[in-house]
DSSP file (Angstrom, degrees, kcal/mol; ACC not computed):
  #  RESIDUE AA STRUCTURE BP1 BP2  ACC     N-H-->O    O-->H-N    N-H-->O    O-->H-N    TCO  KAPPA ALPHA  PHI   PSI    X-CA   Y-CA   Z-CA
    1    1 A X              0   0    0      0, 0.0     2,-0.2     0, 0.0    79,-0.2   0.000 360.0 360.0 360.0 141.8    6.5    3.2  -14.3
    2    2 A X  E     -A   79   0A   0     77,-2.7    77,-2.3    78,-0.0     2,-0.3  -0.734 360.0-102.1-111.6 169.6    9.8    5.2  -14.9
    3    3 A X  E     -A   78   0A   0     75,-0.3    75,-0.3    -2,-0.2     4,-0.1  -0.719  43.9-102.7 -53.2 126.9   11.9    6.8  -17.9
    4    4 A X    >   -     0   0    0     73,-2.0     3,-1.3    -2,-0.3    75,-0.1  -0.474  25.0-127.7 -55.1 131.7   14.5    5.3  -19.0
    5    5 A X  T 3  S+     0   0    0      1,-0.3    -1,-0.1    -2,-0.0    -2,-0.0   0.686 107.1  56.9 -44.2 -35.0   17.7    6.9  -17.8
    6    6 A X  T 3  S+     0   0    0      2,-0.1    12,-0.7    11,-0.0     2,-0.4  -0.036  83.6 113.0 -97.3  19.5   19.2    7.2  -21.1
    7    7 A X  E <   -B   17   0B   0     -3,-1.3     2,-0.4    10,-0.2    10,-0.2  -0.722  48.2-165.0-100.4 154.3   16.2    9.3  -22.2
    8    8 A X  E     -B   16   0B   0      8,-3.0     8,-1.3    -2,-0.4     2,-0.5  -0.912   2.9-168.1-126.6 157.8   16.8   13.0  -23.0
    9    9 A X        -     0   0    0     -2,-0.4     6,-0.2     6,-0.2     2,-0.2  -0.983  10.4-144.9-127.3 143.1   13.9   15.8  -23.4
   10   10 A X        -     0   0    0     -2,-0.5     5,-0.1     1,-0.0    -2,-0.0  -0.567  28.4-117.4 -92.1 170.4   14.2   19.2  -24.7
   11   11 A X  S    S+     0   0    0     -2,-0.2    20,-0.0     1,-0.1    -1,-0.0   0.557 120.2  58.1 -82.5   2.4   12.3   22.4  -23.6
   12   12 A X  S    S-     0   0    0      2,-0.1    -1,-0.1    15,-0.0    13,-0.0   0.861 124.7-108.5 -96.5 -69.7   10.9   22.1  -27.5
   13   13 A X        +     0   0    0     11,-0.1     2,-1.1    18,-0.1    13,-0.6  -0.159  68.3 148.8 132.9  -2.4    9.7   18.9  -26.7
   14   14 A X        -     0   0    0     11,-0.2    11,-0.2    -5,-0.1     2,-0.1  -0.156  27.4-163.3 -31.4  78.4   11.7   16.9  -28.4
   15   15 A X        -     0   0    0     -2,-1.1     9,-4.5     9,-0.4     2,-0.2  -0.621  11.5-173.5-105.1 129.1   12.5   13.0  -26.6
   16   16 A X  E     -BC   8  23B   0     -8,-1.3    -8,-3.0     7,-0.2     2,-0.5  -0.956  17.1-157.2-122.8 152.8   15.5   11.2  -27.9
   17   17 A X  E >>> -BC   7  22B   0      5,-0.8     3,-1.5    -2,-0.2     4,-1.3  -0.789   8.0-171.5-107.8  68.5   16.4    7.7  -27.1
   18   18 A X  T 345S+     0   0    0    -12,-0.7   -11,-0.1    -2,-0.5    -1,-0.1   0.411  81.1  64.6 -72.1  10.6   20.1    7.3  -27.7
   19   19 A X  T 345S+     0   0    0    -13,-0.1    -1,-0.3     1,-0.1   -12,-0.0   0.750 119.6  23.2 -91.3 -14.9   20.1    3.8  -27.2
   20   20 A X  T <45S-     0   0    0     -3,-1.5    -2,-0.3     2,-0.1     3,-0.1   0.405  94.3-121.1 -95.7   2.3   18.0    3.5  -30.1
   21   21 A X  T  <5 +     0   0    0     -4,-1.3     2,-0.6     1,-0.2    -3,-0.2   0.591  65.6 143.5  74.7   1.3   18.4    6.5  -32.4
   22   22 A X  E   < -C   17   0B   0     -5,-0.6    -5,-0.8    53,-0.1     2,-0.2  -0.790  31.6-171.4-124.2  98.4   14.7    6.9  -31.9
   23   23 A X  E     -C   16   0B   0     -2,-0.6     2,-0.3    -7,-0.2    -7,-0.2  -0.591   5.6-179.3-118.8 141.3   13.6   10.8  -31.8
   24   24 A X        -     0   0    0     -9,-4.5    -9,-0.4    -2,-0.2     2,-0.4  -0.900  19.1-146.7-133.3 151.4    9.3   11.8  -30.6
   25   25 A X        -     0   0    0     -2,-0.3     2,-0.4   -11,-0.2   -11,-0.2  -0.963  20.6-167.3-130.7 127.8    8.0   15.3  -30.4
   26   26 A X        -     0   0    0    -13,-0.6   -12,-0.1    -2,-0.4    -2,-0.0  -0.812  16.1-115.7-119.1 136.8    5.6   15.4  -27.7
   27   27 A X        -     0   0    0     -2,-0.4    -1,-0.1   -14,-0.1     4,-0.1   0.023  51.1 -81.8 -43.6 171.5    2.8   18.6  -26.9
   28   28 A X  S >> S+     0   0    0      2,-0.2     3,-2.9     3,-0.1     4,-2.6   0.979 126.1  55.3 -52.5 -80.7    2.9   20.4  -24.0
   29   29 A X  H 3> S+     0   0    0      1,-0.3     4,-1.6     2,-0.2    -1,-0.1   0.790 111.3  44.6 -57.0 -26.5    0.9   17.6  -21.7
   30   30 A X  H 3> S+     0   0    0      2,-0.2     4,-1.2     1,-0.2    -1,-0.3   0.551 106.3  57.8 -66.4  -8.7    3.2   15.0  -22.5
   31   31 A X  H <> S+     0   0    0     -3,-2.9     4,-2.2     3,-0.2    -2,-0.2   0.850 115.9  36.6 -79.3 -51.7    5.8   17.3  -21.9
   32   32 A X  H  X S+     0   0    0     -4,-2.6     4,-3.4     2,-0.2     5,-0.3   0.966 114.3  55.0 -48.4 -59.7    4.3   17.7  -18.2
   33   33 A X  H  X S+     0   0    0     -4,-1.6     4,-4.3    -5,-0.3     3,-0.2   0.903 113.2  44.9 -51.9 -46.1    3.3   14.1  -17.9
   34   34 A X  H  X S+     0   0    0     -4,-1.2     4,-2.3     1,-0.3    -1,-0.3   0.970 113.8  44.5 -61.6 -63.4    7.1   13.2  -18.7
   35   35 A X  H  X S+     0   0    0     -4,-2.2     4,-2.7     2,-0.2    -1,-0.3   0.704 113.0  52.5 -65.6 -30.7    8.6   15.7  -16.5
   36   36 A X  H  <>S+     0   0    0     -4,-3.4     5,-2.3    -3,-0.2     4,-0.5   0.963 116.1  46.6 -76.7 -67.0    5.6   14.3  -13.4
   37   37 A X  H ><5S+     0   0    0     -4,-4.3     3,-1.1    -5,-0.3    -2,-0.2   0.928 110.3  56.5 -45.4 -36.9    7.2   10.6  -14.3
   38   38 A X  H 3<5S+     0   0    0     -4,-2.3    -2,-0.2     1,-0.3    -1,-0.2   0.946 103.1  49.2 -61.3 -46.1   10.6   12.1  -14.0
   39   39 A X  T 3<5S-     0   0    0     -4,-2.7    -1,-0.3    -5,-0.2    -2,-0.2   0.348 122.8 -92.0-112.5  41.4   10.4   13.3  -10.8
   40   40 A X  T < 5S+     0   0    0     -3,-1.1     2,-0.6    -4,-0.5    -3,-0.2   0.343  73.3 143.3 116.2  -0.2    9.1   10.4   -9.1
   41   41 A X      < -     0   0    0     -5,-2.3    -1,-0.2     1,-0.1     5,-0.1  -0.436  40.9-121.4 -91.2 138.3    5.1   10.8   -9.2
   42   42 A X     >  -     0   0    0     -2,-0.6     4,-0.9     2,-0.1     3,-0.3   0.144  21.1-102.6 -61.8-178.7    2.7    8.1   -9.6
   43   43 A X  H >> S+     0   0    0      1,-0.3     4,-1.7     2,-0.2     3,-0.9   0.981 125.4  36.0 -52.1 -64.8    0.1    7.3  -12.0
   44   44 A X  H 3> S+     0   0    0      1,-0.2     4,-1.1     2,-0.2    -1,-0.3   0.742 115.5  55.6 -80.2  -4.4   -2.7    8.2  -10.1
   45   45 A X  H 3> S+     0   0    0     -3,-0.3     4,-0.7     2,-0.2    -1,-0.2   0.509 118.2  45.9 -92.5 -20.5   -0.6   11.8   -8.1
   46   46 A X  H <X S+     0   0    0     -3,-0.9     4,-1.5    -4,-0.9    -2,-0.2   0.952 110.8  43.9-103.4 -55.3   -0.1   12.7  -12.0
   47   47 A X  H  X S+     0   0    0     -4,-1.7     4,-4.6     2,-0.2     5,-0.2   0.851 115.1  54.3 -50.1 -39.3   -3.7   12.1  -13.4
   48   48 A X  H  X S+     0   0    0     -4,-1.1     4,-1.2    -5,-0.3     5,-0.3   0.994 111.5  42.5 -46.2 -60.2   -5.1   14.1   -9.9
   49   49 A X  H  X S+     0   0    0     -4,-0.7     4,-3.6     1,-0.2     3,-0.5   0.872 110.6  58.5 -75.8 -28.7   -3.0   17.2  -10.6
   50   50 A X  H  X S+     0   0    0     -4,-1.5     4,-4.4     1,-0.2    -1,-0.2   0.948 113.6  40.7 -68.7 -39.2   -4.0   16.8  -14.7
   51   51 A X  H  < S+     0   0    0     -4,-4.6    -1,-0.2     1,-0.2    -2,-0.2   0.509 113.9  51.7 -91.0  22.6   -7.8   17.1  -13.7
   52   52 A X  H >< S+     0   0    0     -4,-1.2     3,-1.4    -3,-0.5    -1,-0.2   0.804 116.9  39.2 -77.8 -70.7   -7.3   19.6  -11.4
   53   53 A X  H 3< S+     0   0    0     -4,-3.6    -2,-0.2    -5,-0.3    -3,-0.2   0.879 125.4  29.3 -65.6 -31.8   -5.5   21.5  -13.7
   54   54 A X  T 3< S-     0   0    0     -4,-4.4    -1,-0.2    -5,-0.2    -2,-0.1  -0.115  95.8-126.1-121.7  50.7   -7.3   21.2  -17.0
   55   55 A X    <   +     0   0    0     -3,-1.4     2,-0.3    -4,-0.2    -4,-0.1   0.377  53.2 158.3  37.8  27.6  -10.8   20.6  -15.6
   56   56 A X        -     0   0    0      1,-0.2    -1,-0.1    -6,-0.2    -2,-0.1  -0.647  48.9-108.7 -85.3 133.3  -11.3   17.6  -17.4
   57   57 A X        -     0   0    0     -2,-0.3    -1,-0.2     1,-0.2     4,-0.2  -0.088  30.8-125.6 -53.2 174.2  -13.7   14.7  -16.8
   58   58 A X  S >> S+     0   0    0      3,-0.1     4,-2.7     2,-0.1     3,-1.2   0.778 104.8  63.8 -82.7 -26.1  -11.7   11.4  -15.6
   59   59 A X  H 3> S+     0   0    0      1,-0.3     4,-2.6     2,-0.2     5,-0.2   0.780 107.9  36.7 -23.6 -80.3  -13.2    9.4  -18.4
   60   60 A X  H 3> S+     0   0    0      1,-0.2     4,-0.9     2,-0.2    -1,-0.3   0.481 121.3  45.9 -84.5   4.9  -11.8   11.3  -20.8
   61   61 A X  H X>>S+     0   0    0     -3,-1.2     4,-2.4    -4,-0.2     3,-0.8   0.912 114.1  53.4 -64.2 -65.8   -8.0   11.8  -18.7
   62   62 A X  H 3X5S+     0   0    0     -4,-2.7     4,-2.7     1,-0.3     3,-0.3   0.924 113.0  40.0 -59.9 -48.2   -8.1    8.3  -17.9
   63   63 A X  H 3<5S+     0   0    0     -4,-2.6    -1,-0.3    -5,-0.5    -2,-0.2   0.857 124.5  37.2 -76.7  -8.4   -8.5    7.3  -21.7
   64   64 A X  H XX5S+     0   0    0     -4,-0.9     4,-1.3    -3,-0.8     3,-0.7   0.874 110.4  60.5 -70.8 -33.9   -6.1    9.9  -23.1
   65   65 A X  H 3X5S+     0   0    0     -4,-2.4     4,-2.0     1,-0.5     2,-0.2   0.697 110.3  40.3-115.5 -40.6   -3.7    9.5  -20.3
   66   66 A X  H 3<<S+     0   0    0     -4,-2.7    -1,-0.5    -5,-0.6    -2,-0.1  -0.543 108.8  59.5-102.0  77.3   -3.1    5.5  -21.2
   67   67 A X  H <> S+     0   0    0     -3,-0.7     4,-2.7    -2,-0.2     5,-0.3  -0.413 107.8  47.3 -27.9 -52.2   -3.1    5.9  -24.7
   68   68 A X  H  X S+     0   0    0     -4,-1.3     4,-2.2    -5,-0.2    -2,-0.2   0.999 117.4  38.9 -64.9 -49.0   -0.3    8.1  -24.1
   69   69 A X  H  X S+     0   0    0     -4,-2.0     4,-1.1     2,-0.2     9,-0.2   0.839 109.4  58.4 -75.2 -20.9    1.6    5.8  -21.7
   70   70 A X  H  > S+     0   0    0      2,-0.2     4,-1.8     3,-0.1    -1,-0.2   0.779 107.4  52.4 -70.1 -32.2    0.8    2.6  -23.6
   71   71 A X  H >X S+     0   0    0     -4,-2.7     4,-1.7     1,-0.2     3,-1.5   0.999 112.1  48.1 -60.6 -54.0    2.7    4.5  -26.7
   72   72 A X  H 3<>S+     0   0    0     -4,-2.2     5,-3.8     1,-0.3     6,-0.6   0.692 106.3  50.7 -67.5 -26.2    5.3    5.1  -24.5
   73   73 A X  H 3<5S+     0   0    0     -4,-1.1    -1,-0.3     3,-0.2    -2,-0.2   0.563 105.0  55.4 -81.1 -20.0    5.5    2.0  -23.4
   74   74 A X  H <<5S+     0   0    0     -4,-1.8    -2,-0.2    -3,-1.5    -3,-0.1   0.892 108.5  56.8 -66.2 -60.4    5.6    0.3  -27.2
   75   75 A X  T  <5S-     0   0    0     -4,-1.7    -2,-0.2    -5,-0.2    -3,-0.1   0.409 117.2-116.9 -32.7 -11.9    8.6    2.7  -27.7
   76   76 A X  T   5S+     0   0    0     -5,-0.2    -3,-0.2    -4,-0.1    -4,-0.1   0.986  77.4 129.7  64.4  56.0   10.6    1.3  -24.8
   77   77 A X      < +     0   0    0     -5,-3.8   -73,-2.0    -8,-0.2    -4,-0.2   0.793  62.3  63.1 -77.8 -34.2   10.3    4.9  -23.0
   78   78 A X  E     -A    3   0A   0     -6,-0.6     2,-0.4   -75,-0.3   -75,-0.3  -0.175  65.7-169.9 -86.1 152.9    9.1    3.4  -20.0
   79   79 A X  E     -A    2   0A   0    -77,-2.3   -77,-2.7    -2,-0.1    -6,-0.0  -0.991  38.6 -98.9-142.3 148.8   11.1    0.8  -17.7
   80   80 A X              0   0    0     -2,-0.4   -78,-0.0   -79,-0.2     0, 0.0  -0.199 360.0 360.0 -45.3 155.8    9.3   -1.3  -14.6
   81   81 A X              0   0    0    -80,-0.1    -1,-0.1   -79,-0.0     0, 0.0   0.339 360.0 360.0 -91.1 360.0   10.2    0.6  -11.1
């Protein structure tokens, strides 16, 4: 999965969608997660590096980690590669 082109992020966290009008404010790990999708890394290169970094089971990565993408993906954040 990719970002949509037309999506903008702030260092705040702020994601706007200007083809919809459609404003998120995302934490800090979605703020990562976004920036990991942005520059070109896969699902499983971006879940490695999360439980690396925050020592986290995968159970509970894996279920946080698609909640989060399945939101994004109900928002039309996401596009097919």
């Amino acid at each position: 999965m990719k970002i949509k082109e037309s999506i903008a992020i702030s260092e705040s966290g702020f994601m706007f969608d200007p083809s919809t009008g459609d404003s998120f404010s995302l934490n800090q790990t979605g703020k990562e997660i976004l920036a990991f999708l942005k520059s070109g890394k896969s699902e499983e290169e971006i879940k490695e590096i999360m439980i690396e970094k925050y020592e986290i089971d995968n159970f509970t990565l894996e279920h946080n980690f698609y909640d989060f993408m399945e939101m994004l993906k109900t928002f039309n954040v996401l596009t097919a590669e």
